[in-house]
Structure formats: C-alpha cells, structure tokens
FIMIMI-974066 format. One record per atom (N, C-alpha, C): residue in three letters; x negated, y, z. Coordinates in pm, whole numbers, padded with zeros to 5 digits, always signed. Example, Ala and Ser with C-alpha at 12.3 -4.5 7.8 and 13.67 -1.06 7.14 Angstrom:
<rs>
ala-01319-00569+00780ala-01230-00450+00780ala-01320-00330+00780ser-01285-00225+00708ser-01367-00106+00714ser-01290+00003+00787
</rs>
This chain:
<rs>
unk+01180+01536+01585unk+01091+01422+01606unk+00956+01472+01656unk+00869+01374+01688unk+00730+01412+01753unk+00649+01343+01587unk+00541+01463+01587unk+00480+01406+01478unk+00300+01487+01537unk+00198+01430+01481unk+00074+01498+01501unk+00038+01615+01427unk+00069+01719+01438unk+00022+01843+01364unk-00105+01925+01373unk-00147+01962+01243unk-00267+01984+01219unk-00219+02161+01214unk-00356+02255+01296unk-00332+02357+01299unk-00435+02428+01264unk-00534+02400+01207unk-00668+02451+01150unk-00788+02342+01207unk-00925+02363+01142unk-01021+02300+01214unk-01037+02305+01346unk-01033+02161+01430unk-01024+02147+01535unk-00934+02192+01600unk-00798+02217+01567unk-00645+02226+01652unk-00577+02142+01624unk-00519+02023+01710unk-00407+01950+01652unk-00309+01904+01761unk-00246+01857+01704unk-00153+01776+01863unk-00035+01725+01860unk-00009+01631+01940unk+00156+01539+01934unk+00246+01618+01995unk+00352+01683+01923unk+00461+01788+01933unk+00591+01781+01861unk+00673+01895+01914unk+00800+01851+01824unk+00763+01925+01672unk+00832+01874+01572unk+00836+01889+01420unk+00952+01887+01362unk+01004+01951+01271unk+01168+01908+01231unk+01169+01794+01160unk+01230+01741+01176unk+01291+01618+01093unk+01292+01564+00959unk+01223+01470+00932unk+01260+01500+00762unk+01392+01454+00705unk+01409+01489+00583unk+01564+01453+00560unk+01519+01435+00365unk+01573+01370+00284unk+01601+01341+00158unk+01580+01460+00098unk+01530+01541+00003unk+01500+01679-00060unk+01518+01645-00170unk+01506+01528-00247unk+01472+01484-00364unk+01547+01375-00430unk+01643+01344-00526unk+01723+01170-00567unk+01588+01107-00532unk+01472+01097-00554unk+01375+01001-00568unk+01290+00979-00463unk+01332+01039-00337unk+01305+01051-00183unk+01371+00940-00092unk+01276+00888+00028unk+01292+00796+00100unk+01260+00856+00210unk+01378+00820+00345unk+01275+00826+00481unk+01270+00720+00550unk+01118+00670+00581unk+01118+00581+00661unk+01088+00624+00821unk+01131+00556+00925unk+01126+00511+01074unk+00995+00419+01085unk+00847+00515+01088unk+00701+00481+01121unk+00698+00401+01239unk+00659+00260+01181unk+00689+00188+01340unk+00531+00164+01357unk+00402+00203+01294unk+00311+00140+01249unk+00211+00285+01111unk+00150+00336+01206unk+00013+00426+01130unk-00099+00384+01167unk-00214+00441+01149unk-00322+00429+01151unk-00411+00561+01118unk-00542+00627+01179unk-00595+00711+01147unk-00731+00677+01050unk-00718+00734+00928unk-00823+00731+00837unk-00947+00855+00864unk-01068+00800+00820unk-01235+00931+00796unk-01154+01011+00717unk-01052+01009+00649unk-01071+01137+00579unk-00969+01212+00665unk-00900+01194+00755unk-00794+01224+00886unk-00967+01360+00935unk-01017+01259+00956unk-01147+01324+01055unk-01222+01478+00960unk-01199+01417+00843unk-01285+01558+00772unk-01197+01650+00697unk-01051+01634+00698unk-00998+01738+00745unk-00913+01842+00881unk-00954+01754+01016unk-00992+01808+01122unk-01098+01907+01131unk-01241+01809+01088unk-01353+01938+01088unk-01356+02061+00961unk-01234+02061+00872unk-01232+02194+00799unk-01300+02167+00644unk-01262+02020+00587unk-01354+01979+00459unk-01283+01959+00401unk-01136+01995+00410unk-01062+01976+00304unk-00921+02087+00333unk-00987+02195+00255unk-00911+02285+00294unk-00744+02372+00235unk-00764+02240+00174unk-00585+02253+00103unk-00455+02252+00218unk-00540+02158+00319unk-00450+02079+00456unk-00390+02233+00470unk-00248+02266+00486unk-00206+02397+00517unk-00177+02376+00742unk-00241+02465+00804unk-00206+02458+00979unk-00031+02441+00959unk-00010+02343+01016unk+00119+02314+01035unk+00209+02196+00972unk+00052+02123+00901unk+00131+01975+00821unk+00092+01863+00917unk+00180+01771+00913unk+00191+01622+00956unk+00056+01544+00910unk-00031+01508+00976unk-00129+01457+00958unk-00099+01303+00903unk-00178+01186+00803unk-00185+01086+00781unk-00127+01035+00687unk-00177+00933+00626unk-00122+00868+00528unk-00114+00758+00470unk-00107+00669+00595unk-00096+00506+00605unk+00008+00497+00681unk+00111+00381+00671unk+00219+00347+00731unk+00315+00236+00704unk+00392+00168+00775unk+00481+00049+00759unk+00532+00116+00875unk+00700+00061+00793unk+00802+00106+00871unk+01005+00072+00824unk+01059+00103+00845unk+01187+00070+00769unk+01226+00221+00706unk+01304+00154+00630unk+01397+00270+00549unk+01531+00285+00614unk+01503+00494+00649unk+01632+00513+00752unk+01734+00568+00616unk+01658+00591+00518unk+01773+00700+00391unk+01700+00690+00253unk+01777+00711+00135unk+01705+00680-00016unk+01797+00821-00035unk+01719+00878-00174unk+01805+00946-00255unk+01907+00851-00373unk+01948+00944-00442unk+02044+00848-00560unk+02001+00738-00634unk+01879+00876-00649unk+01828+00755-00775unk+01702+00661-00721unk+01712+00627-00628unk+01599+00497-00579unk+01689+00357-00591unk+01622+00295-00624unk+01679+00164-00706unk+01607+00053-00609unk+01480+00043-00551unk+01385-00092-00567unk+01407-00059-00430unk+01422+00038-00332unk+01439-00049-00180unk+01560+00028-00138unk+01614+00001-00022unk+01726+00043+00064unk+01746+00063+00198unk+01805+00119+00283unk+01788+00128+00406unk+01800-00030+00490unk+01705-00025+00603unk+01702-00135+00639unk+01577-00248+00615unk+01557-00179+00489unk+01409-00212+00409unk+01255-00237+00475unk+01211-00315+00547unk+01077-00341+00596unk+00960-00295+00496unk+00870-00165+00499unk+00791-00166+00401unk+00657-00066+00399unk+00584-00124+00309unk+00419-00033+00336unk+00467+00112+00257unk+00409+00188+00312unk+00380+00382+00298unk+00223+00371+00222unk+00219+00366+00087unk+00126+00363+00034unk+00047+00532+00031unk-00095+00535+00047unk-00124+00682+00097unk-00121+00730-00032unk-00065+00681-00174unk-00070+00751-00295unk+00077+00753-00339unk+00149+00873-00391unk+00269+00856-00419unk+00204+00891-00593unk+00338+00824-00645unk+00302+00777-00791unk+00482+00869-00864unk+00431+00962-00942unk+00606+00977-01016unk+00660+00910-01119unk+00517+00839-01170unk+00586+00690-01272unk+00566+00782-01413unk+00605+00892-01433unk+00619+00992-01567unk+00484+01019-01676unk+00417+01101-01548unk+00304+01203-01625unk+00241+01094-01733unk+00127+01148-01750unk+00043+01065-01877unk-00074+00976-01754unk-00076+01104-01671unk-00166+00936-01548unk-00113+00813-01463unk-00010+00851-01443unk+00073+00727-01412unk+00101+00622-01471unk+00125+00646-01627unk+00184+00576-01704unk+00008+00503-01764unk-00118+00531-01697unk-00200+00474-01742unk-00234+00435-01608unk-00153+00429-01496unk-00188+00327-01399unk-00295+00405-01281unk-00335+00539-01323unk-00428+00662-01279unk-00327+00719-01175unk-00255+00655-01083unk-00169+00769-00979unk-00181+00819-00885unk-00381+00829-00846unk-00401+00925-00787unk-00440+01086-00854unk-00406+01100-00959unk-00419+01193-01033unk-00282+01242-01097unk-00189+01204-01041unk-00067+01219-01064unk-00032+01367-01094unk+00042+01422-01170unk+00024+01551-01243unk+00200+01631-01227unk+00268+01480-01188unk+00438+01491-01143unk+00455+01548-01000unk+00354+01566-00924unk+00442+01609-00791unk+00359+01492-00705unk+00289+01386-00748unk+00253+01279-00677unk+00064+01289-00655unk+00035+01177-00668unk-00129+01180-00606unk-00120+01138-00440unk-00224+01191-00376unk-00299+01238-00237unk-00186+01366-00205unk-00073+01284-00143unk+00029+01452-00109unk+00049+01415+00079unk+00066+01309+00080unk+00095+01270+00232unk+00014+01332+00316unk-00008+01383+00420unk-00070+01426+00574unk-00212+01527+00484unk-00150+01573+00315unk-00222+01671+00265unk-00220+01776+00194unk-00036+01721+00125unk+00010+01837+00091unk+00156+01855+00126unk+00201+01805+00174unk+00316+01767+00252unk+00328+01695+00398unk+00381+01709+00457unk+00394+01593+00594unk+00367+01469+00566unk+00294+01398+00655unk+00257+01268+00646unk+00295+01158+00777unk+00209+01095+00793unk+00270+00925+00852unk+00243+00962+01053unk+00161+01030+01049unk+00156+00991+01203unk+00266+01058+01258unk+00397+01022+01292unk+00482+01107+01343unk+00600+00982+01325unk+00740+00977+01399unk+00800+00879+01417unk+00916+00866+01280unk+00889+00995+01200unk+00971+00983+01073unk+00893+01005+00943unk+00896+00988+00852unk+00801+01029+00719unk+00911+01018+00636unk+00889+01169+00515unk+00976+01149+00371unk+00891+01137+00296unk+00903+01010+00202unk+00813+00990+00087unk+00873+01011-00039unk+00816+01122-00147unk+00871+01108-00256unk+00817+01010-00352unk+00907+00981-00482unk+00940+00842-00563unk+00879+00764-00452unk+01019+00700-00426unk+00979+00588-00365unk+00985+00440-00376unk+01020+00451-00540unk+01007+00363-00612unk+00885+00311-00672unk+00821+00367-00669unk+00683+00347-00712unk+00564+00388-00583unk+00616+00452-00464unk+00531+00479-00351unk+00518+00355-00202unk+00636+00324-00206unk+00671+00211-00112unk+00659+00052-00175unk+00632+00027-00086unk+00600-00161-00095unk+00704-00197-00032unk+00779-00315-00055unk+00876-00382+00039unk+00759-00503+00093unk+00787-00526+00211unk+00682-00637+00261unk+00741-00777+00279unk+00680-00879+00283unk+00708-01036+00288unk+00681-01028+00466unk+00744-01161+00490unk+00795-01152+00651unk+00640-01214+00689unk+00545-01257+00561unk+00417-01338+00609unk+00336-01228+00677unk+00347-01081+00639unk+00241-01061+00688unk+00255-00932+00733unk+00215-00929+00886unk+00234-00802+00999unk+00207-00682+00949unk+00315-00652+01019unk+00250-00472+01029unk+00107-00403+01004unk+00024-00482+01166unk-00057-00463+01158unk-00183-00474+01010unk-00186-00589+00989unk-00260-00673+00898unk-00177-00547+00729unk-00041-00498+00711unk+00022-00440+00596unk-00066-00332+00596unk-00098-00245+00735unk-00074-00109+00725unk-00229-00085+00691unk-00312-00184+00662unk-00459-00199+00675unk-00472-00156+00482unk-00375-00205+00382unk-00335-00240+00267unk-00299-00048+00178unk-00257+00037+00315unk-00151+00150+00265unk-00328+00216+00168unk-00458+00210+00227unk-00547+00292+00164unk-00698+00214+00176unk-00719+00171+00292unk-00867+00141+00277unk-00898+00028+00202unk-00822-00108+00221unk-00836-00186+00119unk-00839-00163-00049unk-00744-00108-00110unk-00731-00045-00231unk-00820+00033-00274unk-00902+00167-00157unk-00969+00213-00182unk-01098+00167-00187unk-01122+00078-00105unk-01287-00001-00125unk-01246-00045-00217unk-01167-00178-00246unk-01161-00249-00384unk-01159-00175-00483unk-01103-00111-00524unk-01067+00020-00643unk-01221+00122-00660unk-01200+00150-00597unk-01314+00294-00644unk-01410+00233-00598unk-01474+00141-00489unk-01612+00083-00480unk-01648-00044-00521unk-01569-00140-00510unk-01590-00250-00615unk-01548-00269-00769unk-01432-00239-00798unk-01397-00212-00948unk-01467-00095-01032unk-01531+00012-00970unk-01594+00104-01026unk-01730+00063-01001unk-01780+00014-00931unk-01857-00057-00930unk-01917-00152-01031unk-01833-00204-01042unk-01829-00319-01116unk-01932-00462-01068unk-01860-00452-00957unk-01944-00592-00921unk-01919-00734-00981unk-02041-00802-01050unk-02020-00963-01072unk-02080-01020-01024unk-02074-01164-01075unk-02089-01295-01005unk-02275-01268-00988unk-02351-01302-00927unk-02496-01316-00894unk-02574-01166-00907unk-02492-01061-00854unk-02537-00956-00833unk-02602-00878-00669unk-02701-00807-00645unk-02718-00788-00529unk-02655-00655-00509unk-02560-00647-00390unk-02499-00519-00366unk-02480-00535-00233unk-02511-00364-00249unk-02530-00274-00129unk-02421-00209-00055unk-02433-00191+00016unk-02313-00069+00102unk-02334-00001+00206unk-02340+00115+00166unk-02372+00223+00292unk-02286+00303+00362unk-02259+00246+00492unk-02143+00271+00572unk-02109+00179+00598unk-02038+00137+00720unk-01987+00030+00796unk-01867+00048+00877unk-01811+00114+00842unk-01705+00213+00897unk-01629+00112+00817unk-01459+00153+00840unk-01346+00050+00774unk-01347+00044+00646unk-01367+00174+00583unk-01372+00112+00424unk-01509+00046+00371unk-01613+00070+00418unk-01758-00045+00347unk-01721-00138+00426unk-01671-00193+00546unk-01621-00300+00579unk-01556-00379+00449unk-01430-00311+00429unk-01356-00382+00314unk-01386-00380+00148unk-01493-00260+00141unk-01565-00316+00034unk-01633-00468+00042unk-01703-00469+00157unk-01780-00621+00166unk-01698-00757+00149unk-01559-00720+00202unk-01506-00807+00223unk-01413-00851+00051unk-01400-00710+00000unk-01358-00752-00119unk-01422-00775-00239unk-01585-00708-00222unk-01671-00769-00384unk-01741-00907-00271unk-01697-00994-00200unk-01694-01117-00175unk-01586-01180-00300unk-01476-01125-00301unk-01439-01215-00382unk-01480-01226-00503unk-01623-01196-00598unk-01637-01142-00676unk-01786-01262-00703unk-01797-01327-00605unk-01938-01392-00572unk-02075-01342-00596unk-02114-01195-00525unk-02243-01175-00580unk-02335-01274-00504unk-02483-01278-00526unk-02556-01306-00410unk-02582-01257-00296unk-02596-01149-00314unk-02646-01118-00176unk-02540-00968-00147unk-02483-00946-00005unk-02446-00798+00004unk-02504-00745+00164unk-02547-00629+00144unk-02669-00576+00203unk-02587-00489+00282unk-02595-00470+00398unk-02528-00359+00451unk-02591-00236+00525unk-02567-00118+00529unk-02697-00052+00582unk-02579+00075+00697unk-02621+00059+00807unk-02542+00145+00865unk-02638+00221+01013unk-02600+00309+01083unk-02657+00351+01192unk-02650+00310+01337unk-02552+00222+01331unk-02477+00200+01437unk-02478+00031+01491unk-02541-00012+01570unk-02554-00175+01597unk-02434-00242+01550unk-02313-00197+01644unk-02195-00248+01668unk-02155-00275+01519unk-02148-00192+01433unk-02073-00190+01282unk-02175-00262+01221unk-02310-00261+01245unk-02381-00370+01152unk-02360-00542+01216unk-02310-00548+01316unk-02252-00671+01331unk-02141-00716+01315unk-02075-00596+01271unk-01920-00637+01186unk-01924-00629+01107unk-02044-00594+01019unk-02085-00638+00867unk-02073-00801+00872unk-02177-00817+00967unk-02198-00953+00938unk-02080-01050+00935unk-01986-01032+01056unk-01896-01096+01064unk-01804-01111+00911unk-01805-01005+00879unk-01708-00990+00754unk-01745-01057+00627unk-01871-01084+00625unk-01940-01147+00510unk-02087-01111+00484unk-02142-00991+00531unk-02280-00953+00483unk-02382-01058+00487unk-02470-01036+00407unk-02567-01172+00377unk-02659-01079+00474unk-02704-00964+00470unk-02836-00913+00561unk-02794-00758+00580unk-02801-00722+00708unk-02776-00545+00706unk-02909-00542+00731unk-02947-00342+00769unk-03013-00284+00761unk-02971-00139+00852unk-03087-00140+00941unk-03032+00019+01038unk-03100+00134+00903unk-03000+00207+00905unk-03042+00361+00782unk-03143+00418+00852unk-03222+00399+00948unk-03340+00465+01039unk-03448+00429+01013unk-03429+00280+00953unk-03568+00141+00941unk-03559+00119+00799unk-03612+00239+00741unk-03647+00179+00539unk-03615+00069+00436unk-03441+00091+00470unk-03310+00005+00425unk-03385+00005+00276unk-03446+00123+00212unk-03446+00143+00079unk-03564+00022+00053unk-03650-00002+00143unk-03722-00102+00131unk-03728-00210+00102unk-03586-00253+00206unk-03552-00412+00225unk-03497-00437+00142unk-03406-00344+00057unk-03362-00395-00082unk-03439-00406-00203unk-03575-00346-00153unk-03688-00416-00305unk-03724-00519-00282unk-03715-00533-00123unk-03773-00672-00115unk-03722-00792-00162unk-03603-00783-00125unk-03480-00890-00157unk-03427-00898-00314unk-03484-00759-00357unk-03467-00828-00511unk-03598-00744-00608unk-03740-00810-00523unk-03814-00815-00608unk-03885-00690-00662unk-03852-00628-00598unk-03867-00433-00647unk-03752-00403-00759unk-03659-00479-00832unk-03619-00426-00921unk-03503-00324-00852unk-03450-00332-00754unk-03333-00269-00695unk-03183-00323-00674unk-03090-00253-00650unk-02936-00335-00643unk-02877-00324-00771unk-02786-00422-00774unk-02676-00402-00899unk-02588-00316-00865unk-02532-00306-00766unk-02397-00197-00732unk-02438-00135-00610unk-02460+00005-00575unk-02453+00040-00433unk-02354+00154-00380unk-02262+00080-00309unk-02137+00169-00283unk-02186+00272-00160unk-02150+00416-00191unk-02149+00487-00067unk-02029+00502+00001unk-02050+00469+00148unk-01917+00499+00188unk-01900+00536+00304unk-02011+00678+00286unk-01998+00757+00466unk-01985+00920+00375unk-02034+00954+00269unk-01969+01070+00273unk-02041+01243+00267unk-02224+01181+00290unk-02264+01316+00362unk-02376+01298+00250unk-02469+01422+00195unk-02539+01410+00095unk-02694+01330+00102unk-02733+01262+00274unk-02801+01174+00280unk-02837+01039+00207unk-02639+01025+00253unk-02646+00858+00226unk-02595+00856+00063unk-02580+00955+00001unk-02537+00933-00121unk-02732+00952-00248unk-02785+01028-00175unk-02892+01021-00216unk-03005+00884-00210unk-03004+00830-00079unk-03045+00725-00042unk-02997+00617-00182unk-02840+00603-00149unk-02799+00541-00309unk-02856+00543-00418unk-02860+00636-00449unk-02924+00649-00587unk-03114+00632-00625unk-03165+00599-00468unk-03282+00545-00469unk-03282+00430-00458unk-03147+00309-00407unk-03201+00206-00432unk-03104+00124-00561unk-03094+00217-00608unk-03008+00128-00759unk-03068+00115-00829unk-03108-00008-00882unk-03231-00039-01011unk-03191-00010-01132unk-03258-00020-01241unk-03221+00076-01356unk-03083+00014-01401unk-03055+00035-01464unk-02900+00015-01537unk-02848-00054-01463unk-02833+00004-01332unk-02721-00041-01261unk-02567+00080-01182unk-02526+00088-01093unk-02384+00162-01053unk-02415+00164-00946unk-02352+00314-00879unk-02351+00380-00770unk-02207+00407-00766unk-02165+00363-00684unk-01966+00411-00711unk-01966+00508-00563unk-01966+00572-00549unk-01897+00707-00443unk-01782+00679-00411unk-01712+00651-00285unk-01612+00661-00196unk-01596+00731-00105unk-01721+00772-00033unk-01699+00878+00065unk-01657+00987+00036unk-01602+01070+00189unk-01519+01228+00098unk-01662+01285+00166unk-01699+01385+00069unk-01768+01466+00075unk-01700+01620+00092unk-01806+01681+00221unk-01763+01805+00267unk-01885+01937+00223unk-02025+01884+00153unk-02131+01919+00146unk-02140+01903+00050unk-02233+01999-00095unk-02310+01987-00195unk-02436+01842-00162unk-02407+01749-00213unk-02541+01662-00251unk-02626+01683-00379unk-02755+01666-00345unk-02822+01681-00475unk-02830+01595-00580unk-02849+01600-00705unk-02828+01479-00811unk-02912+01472-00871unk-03044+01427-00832unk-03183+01427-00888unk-03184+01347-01041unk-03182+01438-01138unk-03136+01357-01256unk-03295+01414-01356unk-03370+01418-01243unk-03506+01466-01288unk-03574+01302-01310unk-03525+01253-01192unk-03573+01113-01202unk-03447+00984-01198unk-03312+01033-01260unk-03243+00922-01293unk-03225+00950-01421unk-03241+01039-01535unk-03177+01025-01634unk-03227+00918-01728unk-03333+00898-01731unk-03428+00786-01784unk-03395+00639-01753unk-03268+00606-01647unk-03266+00474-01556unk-03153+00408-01601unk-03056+00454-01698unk-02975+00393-01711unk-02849+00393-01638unk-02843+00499-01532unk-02760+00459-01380unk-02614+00471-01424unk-02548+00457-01367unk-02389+00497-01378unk-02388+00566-01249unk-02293+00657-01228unk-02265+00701-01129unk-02038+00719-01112unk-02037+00667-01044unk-01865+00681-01079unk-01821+00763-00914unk-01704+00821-00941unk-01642+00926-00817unk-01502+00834-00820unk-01436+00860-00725unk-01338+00857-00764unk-01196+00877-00644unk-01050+00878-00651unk-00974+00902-00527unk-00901+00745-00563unk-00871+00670-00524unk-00814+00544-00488unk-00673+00574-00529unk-00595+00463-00699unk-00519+00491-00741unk-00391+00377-00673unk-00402+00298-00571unk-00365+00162-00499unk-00253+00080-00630unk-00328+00100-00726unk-00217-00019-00845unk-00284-00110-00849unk-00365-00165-00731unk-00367-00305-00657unk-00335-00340-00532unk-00227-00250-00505unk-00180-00299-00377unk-00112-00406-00361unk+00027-00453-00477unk+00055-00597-00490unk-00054-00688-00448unk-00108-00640-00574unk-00251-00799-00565unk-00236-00791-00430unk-00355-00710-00363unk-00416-00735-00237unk-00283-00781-00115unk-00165-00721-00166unk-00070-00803-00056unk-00045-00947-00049unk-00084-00964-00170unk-00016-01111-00213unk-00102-01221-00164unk-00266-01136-00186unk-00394-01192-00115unk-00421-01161+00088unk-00334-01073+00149unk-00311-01133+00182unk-00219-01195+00277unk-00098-01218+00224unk-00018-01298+00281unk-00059-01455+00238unk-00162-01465+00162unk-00183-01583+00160unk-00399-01602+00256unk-00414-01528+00323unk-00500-01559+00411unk-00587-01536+00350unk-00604-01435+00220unk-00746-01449+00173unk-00836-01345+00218unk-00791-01171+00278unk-00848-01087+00276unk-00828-01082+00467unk-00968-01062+00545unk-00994-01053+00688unk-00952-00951+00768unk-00823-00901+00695unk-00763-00763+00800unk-00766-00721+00855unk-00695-00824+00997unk-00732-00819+01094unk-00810-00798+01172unk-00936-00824+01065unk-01086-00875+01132unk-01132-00656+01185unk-01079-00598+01129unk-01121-00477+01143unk-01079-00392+01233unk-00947-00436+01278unk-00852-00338+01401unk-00943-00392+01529unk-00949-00286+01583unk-01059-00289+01709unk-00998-00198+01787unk-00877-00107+01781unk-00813-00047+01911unk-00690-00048+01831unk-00578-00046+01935unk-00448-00020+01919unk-00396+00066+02049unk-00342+00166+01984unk-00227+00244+02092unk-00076+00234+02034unk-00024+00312+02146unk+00156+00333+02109unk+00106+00491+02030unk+00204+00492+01963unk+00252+00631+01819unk+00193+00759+01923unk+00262+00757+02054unk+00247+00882+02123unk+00118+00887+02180unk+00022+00827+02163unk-00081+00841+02239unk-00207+00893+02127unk-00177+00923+02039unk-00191+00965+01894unk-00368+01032+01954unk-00359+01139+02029unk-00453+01253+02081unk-00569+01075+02138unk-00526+01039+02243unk-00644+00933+02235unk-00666+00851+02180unk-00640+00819+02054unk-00707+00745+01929unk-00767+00814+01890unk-00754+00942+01832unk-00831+01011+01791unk-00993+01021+01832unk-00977+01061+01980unk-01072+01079+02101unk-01167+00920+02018unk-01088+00832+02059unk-01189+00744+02015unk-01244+00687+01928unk-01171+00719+01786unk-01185+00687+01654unk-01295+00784+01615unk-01334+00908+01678unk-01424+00982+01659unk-01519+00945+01700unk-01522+00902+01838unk-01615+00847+01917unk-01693+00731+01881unk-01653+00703+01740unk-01681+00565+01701unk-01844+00435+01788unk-01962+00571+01750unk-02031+00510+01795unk-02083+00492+01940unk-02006+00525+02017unk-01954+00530+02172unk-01885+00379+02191unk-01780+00418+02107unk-01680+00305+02139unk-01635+00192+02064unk-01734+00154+01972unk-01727+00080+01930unk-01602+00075+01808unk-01525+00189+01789unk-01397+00156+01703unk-01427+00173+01543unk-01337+00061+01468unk-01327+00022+01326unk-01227+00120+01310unk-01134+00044+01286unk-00998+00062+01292unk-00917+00095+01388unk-00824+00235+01413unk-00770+00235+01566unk-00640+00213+01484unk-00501+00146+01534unk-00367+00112+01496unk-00263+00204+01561unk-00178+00228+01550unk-00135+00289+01619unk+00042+00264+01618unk+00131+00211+01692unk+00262+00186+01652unk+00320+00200+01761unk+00494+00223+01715unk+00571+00314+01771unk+00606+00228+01918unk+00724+00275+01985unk+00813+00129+02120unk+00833+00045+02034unk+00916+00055+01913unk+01022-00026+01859unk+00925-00130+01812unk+00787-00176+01730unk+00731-00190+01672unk+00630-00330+01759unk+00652-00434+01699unk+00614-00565+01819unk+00476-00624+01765unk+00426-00564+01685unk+00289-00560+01588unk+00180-00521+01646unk+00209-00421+01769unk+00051-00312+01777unk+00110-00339+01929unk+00028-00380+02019unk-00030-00342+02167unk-00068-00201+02212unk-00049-00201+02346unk+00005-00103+02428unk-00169-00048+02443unk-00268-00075+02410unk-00408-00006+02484unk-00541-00090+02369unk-00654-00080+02372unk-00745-00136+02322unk-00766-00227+02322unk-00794-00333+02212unk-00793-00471+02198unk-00920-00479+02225
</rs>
C-alpha cells in the first residue's frame, strides 16, 4: 500500500509500505477512505516528539470500513463504516477502566502515526478495536466524523472539561487553529458570557468569530489588556492554550484572574516558564493533559443531530495521494488560509478533489 512515512525531522513522503494485516485477536484493519492532518502531525515533523521512530506511518484521525477483525472483536465487522479514534483504549489496565485511555498502560494510549503505523496511508491496523473504533450513523459524513477522531474530544476534554467552564463565565482561547476553534465551539455549549479569542493571524480570528467568539484579539495588540477590560480588571475564568510554544502559555497565566483555570492543550516542544513567584498566592489551577476521547459518543450523537459546526472548519480538501501538498499547505497556514486540510481516498464521495 502507499502510506506517508516519516523519516526523521523534516523527511517524509507518500511511498510504498507493507501492508497491514491482523497481529492481534483484538486487531482491526480498516480501508482509510478519509484522514486528516493534525499540529501535532507538524511537531513531530519538526523533531518535538521524539519517540516517532524514521519509518512509521504518520497520523491519527480516520473513517473508513473494516477490511478484517481478529477473533475476539465482537462490536464491529468487516464491511463496517467507522471513525479511527486517535486514542486506542485496551479496556483492562486501571486507566481505562477509569475512563483515563489516553494513559493506557495495556498496549493502548497515543500509539497511532506514534508508536505504531497510523491513518494517512490507504490501510491502517488498529489495536482493540472494540473500544478504539466507532461504528458511524449514515447521518453524518465522513467528512464532518473524521473532524470527531481527535480535535473535537480534545478541545472539549482537556480544554473545556479541564477547564471547567460554566454558565456566565469569561473565557479565553489562545490559538485559532482547529482545536481553539473547537474549544470555542464546544464551551458554547456551556453558556459562558463572553469567549475571547486571541490569535496572530486575521484569517483565523475571523473564524473565531464565525464559530461563536463574542470578541477576538491580535496576540501583537495587548490581548492581556482587553481581557481586563471586559471583565473589569479581575481577569478570565478559564483560559485555554492552544498553540503550544512557551509564549502563549505564559501570556495565559497572565490573564487568569485569581482562582481561576488555565487548561494546556497545546503540544509543547520547549521548556516554558512557570512563574509561581507570582501565581502561588492566586489560587490558579493549572491542568495538562493528552485527550482521553470517552466523549466521542456524546459528541457524535451531537453531531448527527446538528449541534456541533464541523464542517464549519474544513477549509482544504485533497485526494489521500496528494498527502505531500496538504501538508505544504497546512503548514502554510498563515499564507493560506488553512483550518482544517481533509484528505480522502478515490473510493471515498465525502472529500473533493482540490481546495474548497
């Protein structure tokens, strides 16, 4: 098969790969009709996550069918329409069984396109795939599923639920990229007052807005400002980071008012500093975390019923093989304007042939 292989920082490319095949009773392969490239795709390209071994299958979002099960898979079957969740779960350990399965201690966690072969390539083996795969409802596309495999879960999960956003709270988000996109879009459902968006880039601060933001902010023009203004000097209730670099995580922690939450989503490739010279006195929370998706039901269910703006985020689509120029432009972000690039196979009637 052709899959995207990663060969150290800054080597990669669409090539042949062997095949995957069943290794495991609790192994699935699906026929990737439908990936997508994630930021953290990008920062282990530039060499920030250096477990990636030269020679693994990059990615770990996907919808696709089931070409093979092992014995013991019970909940789907070949033929099977279904989401490639980027967390495989073994159901066993003591973190699974507390619903924690990105910390999975069985063989599972963050293994796709990081410790094993992953999604961008026209075959993927997922282990337990009873607990790793989604079967999908005919309501809702590829496209709109494959949005569900990580960034949704992961904004909702580690930046709004760790967060802890409620009803008449002011919250922040730094980054405008696909996942603070879908943070915004998901502590909406949560009704704060106000959500603030602060990014570098025109284009993404107007797809804040679209998505729900009550007011952005360019990170150039004293964002830390506009949020005293708007609430009074006291600061935000929740401020999610979600670019990654020890700027914007610092910035955070200057505009969170006292006893309030900073939830971290970005992957960090750099030591940030943790000025606890002048937070320990404040009450702050600070939460980390890797996205455990044991809300991926929910969020499917939300939305096949029209509640969450999916769609609203895919801004390029290619075919599977054109893998090398998504990239080109998913990097290029602030060039080209891209959120979300999609990416799906011939077979696959979901994703368009060039940029939407």
């Amino acid at each position: 098969m052709k899959g995207y292989v990663f060969h150290g920082p800054g080597r990669s490319g669409w090539e042949d790969t062997p095949d995957p095949d069943v290794q495991e009773p609790t192994d699935a392969v699906v026929r990737v009709d439908t990936a997508t490239i994630c930021g953290t795709d990008l920062h282990i390209l530039k060499g920030d996550v250096p477990e990636v071994r030269p020679g693994t299958v990059l990615g770990h979002e996907a919808v696709g069918e089931i070409v093979e099960v092992g014995t013991d898979v019970r909940t789907v079957r070949p033929g099977d329409r279904v989401l490639v969740s980027c967390i495989t779960a073994c159901g066993r350990c003591r973190y699974c069984r507390e619903g924690v399965y990105g910390q999975c201690l069985g063989g599972g966690g963050w293994i796709l396109g990081h410790l094993i072969n992953g999604t961008q390539a026209e075959y993927v083996r997922v282990p337990y795939a009873d607990l790793s795969v989604h079967p999908l409802p005919g309501a809702v596309t590829d496209q709109d599923a494959v949005l569900l495999a990580d960034i949704f879960p992961t904004a909702y999960e580690v930046g709004v639920l760790n967060g802890r956003v409620r009803p008449g709270d002011t919250v922040v988000v730094v980054g405008a990229g696909p996942i603070g996109l879908a943070a915004v879009a998901t502590a909406r459902l949560f009704a704060p007052e106000r959500i603030v968006v602060v990014d570098l880039a025109a284009a993404r601060l107007e797809a804040a807005r679209k998505i729900g933001a009550d007011a952005v902010a360019d990170a150039r023009e004293q964002p830390e400002q506009l949020v005293a203004d708007l609430t009074g000097g006291l600061g935000a209730d929740v401020v999610i980071e979600a670019v990654g670099v020890p700027e914007t995580f610092e910035m955070c922690t200057r505009m969170v008012r006292p006893g309030g939450h900073v939830a971290n989503v970005g992957v960090h490739g750099k030591p940030a500093s943790l000025h606890l010279e002048e937070l320990w006195i404040k009450n702050v929370t600070i939460t980390t975390g890797l996205v455990d998706t044991r809300s991926t039901p929910t969020l499917l269910r939300m939305t096949a019923s029209g509640r969450l703006p999916t769609s609203q985020l895919v801004t390029h689509t290619f075919p599977l093989e054109r893998v090398e120029e998504a990239y080109e432009v998913f990097t290029g972000a602030a060039d080209t304007g891209a959120l979300k690039v999609v990416l799906g196979s011939s077979r696959s009637g979901a994703v368009a042939a060039d940029a939407v």
